[in-house]
Structures are given as C-alpha cells and as structure tokens.
ZATITI-778638 format. One record per residue (C-alpha): x, y, z; residue in three letters. Coordinates in Angstrom, 2 decimals. Layout:
// ZATITI-778638
@u = X; v = Y; w = Z; res = ALA $
...
This chain:
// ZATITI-778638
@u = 46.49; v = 11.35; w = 38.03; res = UNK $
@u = 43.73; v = 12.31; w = 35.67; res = UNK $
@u = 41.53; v = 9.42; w = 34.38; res = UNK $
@u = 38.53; v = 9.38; w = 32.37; res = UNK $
@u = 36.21; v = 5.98; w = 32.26; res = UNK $
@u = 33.69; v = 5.20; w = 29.48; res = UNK $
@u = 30.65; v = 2.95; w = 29.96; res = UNK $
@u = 27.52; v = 2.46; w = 27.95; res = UNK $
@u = 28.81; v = 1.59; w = 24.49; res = UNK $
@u = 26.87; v = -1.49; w = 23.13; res = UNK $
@u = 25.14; v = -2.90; w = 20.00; res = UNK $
@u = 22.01; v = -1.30; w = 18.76; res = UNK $
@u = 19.76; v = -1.42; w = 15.45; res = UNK $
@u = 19.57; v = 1.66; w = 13.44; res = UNK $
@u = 16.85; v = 3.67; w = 15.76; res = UNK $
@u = 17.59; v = 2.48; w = 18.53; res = UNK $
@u = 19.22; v = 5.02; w = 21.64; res = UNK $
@u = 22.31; v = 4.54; w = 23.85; res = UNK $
@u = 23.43; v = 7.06; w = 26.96; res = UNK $
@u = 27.03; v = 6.56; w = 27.25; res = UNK $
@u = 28.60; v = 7.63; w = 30.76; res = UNK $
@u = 32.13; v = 9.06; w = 31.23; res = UNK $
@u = 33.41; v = 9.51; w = 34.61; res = UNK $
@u = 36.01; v = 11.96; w = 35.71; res = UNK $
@u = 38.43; v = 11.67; w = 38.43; res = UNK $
@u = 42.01; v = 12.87; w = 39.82; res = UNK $
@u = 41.42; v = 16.60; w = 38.92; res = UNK $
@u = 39.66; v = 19.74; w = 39.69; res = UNK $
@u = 36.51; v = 17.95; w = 37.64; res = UNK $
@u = 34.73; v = 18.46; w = 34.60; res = UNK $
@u = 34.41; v = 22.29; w = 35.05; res = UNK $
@u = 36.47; v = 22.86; w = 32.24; res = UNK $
@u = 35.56; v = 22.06; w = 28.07; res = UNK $
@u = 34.37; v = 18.65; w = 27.88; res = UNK $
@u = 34.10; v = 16.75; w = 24.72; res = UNK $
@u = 33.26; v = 13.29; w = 22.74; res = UNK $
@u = 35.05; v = 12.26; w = 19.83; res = UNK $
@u = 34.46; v = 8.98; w = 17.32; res = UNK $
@u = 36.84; v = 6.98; w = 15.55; res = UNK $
@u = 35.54; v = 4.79; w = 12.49; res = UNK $
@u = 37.67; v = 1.72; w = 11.47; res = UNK $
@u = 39.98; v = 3.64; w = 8.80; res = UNK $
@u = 38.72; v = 6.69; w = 9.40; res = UNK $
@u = 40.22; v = 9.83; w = 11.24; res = UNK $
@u = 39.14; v = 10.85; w = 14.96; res = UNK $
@u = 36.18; v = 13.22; w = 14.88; res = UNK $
@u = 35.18; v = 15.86; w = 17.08; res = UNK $
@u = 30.99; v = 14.67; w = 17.70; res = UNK $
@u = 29.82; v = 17.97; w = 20.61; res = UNK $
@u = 31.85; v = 19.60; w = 23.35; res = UNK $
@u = 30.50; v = 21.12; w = 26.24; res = UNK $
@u = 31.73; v = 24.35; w = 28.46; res = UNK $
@u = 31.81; v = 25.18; w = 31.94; res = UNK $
@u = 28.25; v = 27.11; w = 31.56; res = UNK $
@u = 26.92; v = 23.79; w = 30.03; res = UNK $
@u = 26.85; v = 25.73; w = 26.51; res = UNK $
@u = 26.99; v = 22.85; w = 23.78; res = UNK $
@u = 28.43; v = 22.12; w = 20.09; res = UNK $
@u = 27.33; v = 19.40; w = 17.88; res = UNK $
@u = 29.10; v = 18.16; w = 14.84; res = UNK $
@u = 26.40; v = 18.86; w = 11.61; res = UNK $
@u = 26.13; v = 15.01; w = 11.82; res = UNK $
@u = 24.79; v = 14.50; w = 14.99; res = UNK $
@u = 22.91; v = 17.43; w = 15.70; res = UNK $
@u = 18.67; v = 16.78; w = 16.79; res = UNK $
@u = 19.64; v = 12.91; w = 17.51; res = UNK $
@u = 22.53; v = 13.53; w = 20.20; res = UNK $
@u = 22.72; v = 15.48; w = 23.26; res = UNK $
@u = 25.38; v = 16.39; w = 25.36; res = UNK $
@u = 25.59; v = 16.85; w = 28.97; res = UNK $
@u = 27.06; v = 16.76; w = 32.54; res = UNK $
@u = 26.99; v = 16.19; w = 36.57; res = UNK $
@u = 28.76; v = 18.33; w = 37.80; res = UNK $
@u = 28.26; v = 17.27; w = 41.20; res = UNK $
@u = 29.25; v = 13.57; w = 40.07; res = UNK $
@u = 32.00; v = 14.36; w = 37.81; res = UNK $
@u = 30.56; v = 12.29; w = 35.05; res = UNK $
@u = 29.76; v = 13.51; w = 31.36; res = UNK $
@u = 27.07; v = 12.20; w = 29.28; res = UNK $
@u = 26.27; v = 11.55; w = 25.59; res = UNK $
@u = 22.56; v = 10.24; w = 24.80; res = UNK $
@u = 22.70; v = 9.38; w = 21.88; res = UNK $
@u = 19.10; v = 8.74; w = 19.93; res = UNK $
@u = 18.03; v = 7.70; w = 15.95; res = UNK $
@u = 21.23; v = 5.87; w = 15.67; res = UNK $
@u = 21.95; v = 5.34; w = 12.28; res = UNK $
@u = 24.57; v = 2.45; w = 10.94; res = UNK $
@u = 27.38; v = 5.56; w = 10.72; res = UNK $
@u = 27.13; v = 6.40; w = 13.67; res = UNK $
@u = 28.98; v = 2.64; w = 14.20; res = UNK $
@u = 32.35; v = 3.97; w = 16.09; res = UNK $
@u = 34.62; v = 3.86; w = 18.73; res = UNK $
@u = 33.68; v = 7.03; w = 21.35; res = UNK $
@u = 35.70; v = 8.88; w = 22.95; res = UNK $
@u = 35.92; v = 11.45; w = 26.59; res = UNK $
@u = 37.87; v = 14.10; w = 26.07; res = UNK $
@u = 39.18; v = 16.88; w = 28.80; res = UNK $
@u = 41.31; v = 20.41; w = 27.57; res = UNK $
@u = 41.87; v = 21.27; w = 31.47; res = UNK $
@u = 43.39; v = 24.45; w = 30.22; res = UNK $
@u = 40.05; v = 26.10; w = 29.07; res = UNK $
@u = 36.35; v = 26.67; w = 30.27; res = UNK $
@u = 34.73; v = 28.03; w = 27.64; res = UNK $
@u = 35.13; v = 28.38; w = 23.99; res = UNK $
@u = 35.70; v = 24.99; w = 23.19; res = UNK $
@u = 38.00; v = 23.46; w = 20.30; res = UNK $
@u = 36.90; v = 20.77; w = 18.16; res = UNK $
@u = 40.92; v = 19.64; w = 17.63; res = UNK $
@u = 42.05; v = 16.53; w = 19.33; res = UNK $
@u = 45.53; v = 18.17; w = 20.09; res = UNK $
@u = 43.89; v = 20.88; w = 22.13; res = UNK $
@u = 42.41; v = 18.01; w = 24.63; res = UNK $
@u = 44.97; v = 16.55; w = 27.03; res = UNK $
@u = 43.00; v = 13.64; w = 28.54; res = UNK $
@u = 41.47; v = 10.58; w = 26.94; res = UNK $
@u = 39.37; v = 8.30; w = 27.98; res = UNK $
@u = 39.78; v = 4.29; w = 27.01; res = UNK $
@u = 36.84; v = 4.38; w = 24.35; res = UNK $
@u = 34.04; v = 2.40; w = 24.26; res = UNK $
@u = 32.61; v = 0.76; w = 21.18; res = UNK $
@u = 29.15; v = 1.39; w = 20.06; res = UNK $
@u = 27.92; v = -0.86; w = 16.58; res = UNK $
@u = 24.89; v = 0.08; w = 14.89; res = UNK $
@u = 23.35; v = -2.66; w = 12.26; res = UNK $
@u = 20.56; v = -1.98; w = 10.06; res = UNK $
C-alpha cells in the first residue's frame, strides 16, 4: 500500500523558514513526478512545485526565489524548504505522487494518485 507522511508544518512569523519532510513508502519510491500542493481555508487546492525523476523542478509564480523543492532518493523522502514566508503562504500542504509518469510533470490534482495527510503550516505577521 502506498503511503505518503508529512512532517514539519508549524507556526512561523512572516520571514521566518520551515523544511517540511514527506516520506514515501509501499512503492517503487519517489522516482516518479513528485509534487506539493496548498489548500487555504475556502480556497481551492493549488499546485505550489513538482519535481521529476531527473530532479528538474516547477514553481508556482507565487513561490518561486523563497521555496525550493527537492528529494532523497536514497531515503524516499521529498522536501519543501520553504523561506520568506509571508502570511499567504498560511495553508494546509500537501505530498503528492502521479506513479504513472517521470517526467513532464502536471500541475492538476487529478493527475496525482497519492496524497499525503497534510500538514498545517500558519504564518502571522
């Protein structure tokens, strides 16, 4: 069974920097396009960077020069460090797998079979 596990989510002033962890296990690993995602209170689920199997990266316009992306490949676990938080940036965040492709990553939830739990992260300012 596939599982994905969050970790790292906290509260933060506007600034401040949080590295949250997401570990992989129960499939061939996290060869395949990897992915974070945010969900404001009322707001839709956004796409925030993806990652392929070459370690290539996306960001969403709003994130990009304050978050970085990443992977162990070796441990299975994905990474988000996330820097210069800002107060919109206040979300819950989501792992995301699409074990079906490697590289040219989609930025649609639908296209991303397995979800991690979420963990919250709450930035005052």
């Amino acid at each position: 069974q596939v599982k994905l596990v969050e970790s790292g989510g906290g509260s933060v002033q506007a600034g401040g920097s949080l590295r949250l962890t997401c570990a992989a296990s129960g499939y061939t690993g996290i060869r395949v396009c990897m992915a974070w995602f945010r969900q404001a209170p009322g707001k839709e689920r956004d796409g925030v960077a993806n990652i392929d199997r070459s370690g290539s990266t996306t960001y969403a316009d709003s994130v990009k020069g304050r978050f970085t992306i990443s992977k162990d490949n070796a441990k299975n676990t994905l990474y988000l460090q996330m820097n210069s938080l800002k107060p919109e940036d206040t979300a819950m965040y989501y792992c995301a797998a699409d074990p079906y492709r490697a590289y040219d990553c989609r930025w649609r939830e639908a296209d991303f079979g397995y979800w991690g739990q979420g963990t919250q992260v709450t930035v005052s300012s």
